[in-house]
KEMARTI-274760 format. One line per field, with one value per atom (N, C-alpha, C, CB): residue number from 1; x negated, y, z; atom name. Coordinates in steps of 0.05 Angstrom, whole numbers, plus 5000, padded with zeros to 4 digits. Each point is the difference from the previous one (the first is absolute). Glycine has a CB too. Layout:
<nodes>
seq = [NUM; ...] $
X = [X; ...] $
Y = [Y; ...] $
Z = [Z; ...] $
atom = [CA; ...] $
</nodes>
This chain:
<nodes>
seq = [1; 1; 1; 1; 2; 2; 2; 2; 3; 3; 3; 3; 4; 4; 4; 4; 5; 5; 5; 5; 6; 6; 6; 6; 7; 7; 7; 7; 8; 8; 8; 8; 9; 9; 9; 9; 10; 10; 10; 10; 11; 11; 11; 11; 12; 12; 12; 12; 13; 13; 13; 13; 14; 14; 14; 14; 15; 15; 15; 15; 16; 16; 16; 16; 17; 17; 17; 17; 18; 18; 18; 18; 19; 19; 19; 19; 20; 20; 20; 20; 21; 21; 21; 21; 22; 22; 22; 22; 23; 23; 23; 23; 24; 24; 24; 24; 25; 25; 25; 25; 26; 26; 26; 26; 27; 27; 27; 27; 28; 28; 28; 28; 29; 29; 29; 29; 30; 30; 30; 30; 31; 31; 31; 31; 32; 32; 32; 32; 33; 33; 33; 33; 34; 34; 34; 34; 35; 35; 35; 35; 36; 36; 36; 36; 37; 37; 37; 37; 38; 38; 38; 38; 39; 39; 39; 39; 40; 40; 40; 40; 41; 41; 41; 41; 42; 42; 42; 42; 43; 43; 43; 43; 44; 44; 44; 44; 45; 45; 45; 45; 46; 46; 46; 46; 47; 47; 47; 47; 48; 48; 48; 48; 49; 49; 49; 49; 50; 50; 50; 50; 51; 51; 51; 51; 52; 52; 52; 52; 53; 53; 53; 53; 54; 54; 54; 54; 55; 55; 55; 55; 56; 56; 56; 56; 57; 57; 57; 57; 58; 58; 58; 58; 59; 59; 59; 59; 60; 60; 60; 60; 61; 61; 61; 61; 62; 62; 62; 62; 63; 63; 63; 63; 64; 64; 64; 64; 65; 65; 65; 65; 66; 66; 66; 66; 67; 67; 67; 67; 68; 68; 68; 68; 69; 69; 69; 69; 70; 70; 70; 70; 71; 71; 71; 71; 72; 72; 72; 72; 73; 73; 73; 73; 74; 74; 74; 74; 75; 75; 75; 75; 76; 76; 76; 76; 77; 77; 77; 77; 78; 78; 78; 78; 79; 79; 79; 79; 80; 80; 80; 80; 81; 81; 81; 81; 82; 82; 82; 82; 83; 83; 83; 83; 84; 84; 84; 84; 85; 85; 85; 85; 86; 86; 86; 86; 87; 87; 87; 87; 88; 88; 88; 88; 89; 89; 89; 89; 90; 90; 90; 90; 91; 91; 91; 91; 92; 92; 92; 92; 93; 93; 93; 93; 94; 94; 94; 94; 95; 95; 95; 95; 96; 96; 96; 96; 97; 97; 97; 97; 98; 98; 98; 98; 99; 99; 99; 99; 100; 100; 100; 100; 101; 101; 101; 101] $
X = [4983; 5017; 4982; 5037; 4972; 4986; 5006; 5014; 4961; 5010; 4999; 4987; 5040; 4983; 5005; 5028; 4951; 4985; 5036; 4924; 5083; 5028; 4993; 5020; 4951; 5002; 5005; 4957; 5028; 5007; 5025; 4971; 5054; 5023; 5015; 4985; 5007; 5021; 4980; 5010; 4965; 5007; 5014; 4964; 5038; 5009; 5031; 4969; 5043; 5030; 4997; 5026; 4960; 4998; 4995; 4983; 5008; 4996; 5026; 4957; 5052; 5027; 5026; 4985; 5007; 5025; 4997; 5004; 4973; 4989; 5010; 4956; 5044; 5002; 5026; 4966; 5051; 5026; 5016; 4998; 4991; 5015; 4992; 4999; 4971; 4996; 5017; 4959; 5042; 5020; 5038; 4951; 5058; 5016; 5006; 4997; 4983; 4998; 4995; 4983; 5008; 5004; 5032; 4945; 5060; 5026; 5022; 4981; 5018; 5009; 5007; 4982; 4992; 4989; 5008; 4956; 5052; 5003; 5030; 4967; 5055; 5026; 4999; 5022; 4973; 5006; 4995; 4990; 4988; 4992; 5024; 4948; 5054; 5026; 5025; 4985; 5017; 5022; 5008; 4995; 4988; 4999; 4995; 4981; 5004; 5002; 5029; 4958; 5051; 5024; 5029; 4968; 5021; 5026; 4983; 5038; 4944; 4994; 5002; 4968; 5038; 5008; 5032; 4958; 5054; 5023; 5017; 4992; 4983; 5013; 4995; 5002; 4975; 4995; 5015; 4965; 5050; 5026; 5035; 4970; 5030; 5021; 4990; 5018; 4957; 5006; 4993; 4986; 5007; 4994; 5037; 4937; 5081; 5033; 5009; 5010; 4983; 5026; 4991; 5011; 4957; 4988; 5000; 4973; 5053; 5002; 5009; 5009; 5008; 5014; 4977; 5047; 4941; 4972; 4986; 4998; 4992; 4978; 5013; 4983; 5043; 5010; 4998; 5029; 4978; 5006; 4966; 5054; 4927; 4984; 4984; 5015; 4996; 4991; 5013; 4984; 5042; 5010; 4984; 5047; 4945; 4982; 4980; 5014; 4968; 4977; 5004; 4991; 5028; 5011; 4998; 5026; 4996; 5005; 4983; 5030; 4953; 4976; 4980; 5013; 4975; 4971; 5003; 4986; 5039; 4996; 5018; 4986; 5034; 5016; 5027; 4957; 5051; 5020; 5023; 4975; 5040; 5031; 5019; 4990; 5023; 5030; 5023; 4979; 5043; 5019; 5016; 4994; 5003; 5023; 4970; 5070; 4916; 4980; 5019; 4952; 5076; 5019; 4988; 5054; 4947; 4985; 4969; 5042; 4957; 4963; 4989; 4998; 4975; 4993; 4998; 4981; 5030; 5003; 4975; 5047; 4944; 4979; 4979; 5011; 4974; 4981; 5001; 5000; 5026; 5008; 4994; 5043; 4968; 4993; 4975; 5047; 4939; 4966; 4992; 4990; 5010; 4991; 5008; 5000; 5019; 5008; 4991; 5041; 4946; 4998; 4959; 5056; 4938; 4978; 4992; 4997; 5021; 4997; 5013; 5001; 5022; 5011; 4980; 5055; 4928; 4982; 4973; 5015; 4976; 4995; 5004; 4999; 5027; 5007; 5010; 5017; 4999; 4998; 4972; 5035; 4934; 4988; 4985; 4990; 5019; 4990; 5025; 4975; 5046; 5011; 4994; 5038; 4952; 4992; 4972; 5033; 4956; 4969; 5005; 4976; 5039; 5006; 5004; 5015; 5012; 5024; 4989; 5052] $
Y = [4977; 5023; 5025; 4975; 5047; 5027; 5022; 4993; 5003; 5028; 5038; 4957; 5043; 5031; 5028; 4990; 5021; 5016; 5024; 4995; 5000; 5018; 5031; 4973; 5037; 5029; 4992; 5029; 4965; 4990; 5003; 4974; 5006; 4995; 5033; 4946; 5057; 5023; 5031; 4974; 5022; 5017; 4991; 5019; 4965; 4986; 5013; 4946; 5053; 5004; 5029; 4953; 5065; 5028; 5004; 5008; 4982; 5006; 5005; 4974; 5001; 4994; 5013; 4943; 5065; 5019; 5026; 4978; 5031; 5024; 4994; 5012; 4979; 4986; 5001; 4970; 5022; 4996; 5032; 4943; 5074; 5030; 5015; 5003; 4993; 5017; 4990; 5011; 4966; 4991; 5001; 4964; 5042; 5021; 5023; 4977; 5038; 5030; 5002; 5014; 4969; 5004; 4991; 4994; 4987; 4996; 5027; 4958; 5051; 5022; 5020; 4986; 5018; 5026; 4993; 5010; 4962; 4994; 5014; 4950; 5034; 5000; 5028; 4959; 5067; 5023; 5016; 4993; 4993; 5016; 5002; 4987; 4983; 4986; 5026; 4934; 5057; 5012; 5033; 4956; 5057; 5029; 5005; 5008; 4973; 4994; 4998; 4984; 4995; 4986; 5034; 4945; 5073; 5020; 5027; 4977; 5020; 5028; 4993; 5021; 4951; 4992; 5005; 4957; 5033; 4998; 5035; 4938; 5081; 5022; 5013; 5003; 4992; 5008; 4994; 5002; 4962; 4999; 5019; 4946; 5052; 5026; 5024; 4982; 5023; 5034; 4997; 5032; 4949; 4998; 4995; 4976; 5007; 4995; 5033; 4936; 5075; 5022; 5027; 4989; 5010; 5019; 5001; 4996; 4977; 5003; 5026; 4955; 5065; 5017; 5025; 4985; 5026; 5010; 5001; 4982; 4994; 4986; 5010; 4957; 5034; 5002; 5025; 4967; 5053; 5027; 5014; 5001; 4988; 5000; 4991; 5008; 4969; 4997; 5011; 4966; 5047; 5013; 5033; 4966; 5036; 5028; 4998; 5022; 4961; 4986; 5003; 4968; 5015; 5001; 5022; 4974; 5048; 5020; 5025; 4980; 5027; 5012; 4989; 5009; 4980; 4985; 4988; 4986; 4997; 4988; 5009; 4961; 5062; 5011; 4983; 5033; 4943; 4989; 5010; 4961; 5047; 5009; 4972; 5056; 4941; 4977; 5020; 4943; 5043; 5010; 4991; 5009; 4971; 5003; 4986; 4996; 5028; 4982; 4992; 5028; 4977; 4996; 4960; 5045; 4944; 4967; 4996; 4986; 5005; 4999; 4985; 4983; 5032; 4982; 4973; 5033; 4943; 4981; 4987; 5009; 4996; 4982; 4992; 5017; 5014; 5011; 4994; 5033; 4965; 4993; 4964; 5047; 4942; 4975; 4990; 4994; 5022; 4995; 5003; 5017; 4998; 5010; 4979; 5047; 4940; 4975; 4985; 5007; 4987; 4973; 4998; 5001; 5030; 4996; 4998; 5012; 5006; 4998; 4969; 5056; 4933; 4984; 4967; 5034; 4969; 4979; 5004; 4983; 5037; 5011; 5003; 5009; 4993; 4998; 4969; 5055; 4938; 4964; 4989; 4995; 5015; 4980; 5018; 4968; 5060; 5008; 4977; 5063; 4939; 4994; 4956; 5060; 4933; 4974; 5001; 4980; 5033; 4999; 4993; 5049; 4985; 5008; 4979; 5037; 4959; 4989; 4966; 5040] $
Z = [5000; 5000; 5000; 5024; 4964; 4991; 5030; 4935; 5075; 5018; 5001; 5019; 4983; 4980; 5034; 4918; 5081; 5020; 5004; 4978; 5057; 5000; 4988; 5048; 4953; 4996; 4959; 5056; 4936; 4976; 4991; 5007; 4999; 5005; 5002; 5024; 4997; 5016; 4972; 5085; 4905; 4977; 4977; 5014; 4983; 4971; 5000; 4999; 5026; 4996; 5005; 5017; 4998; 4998; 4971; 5049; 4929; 4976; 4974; 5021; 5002; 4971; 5015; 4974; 5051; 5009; 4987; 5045; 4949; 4997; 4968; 5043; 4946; 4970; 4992; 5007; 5017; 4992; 5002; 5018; 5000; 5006; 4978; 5052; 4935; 4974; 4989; 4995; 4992; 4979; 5010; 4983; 5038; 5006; 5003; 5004; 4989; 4998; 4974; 5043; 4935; 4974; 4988; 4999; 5004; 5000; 4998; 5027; 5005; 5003; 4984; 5028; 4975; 4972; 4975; 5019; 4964; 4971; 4997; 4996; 5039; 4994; 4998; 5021; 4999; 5005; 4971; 5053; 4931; 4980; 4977; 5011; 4982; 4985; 5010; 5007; 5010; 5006; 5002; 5019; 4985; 4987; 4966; 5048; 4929; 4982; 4988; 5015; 4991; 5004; 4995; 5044; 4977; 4997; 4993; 5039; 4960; 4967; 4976; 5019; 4978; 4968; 5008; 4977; 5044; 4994; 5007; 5009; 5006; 4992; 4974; 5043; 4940; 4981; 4975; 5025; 4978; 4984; 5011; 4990; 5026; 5003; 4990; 5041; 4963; 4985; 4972; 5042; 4948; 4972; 4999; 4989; 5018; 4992; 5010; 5011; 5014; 5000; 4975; 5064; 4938; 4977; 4964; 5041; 4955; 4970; 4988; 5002; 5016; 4987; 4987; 5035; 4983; 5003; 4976; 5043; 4955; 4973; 4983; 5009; 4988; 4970; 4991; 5004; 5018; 4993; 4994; 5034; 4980; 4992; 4977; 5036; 4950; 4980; 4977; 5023; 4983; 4981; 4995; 5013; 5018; 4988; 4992; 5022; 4979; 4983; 4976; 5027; 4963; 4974; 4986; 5014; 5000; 4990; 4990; 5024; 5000; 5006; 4982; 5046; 4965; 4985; 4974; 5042; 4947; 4972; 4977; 5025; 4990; 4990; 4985; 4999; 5024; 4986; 5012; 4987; 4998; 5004; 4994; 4982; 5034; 4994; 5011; 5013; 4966; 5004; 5020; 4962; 5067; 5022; 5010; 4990; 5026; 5022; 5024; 4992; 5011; 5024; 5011; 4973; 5004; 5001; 4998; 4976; 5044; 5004; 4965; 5073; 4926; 4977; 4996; 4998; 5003; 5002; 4986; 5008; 4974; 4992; 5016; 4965; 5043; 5011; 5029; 4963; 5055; 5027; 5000; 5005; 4968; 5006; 4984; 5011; 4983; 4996; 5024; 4956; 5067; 5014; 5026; 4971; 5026; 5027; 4983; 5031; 4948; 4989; 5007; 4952; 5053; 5010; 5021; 4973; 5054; 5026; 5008; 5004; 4990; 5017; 4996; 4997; 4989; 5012; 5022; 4954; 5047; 5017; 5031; 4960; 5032; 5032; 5000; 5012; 4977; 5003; 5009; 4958; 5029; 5014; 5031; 4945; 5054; 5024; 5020; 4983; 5016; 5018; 5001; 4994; 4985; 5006; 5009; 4969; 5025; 5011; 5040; 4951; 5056; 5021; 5021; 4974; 5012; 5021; 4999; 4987] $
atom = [N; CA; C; CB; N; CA; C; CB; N; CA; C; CB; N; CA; C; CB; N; CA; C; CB; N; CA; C; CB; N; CA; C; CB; N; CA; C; CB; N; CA; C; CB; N; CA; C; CB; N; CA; C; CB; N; CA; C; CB; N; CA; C; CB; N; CA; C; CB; N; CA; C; CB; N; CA; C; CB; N; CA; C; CB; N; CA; C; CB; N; CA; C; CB; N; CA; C; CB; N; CA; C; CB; N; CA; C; CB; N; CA; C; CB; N; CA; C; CB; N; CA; C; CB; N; CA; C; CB; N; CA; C; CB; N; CA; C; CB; N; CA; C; CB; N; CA; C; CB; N; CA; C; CB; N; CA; C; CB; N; CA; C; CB; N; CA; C; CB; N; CA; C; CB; N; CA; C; CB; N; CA; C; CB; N; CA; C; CB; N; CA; C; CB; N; CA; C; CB; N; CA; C; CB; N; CA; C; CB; N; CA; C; CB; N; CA; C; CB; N; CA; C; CB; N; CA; C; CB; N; CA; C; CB; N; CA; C; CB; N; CA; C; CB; N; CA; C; CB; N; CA; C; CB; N; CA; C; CB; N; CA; C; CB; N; CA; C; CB; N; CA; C; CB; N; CA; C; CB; N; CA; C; CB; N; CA; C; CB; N; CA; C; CB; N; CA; C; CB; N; CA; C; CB; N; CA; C; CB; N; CA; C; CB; N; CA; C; CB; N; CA; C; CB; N; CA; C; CB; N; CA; C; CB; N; CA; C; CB; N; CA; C; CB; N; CA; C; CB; N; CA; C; CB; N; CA; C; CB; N; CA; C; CB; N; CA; C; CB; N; CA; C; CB; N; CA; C; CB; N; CA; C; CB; N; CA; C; CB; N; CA; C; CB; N; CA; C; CB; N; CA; C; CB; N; CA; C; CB; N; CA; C; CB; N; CA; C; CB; N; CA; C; CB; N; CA; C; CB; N; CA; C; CB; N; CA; C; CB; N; CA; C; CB; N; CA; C; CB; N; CA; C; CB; N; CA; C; CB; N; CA; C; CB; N; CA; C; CB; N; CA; C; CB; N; CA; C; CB; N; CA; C; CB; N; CA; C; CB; N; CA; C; CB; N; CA; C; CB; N; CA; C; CB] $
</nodes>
């Protein structure tokens, strides 16, 4: 039989106690991070949904101003241009929010 020395022993388990609280204080730290992550994407999708009205009107003065396009009822967002424009963001946020969550 292997005899192993008590001071030996009594460090071995001071080691992996000490071992086990870091690796609970990282833990910690992963969820807390996640989780503030987690709700600046998900406030950053609410103000990207309540801020459609905004853009548009803004991209209508883009338009207007800078490329000099006139339409006859801007009353309807430019539709093309609105859905070029989610067809480039909304994967974007699809993989921020799979990366994330």
């Amino acid at each position: 039989m292997i005899e192993v020395n008590s001071v030996l022993f009594m460090g071995l388990w001071e080691l992996v106690l000490l071992l086990l609280a870091v690796d609970v204080v990282i833990v910690v730290r992963f969820v807390i991070r996640r989780r503030r992550e987690k709700a600046s994407i998900e406030r950053l999708v609410a103000l990207v949904r309540q801020d459609v009205e905004r853009r548009q009107q803004e991209t209508r003065n883009l338009l207007e101003k800078n490329m000099v396009i006139v339409m006859k009822s801007w009353k309807k967002p430019p539709g093309r241009l609105s859905v070029k424009r989610n067809v480039f963001i909304r994967p974007w946020l699809t993989f921020l929010l799979h990366v994330i969550m």
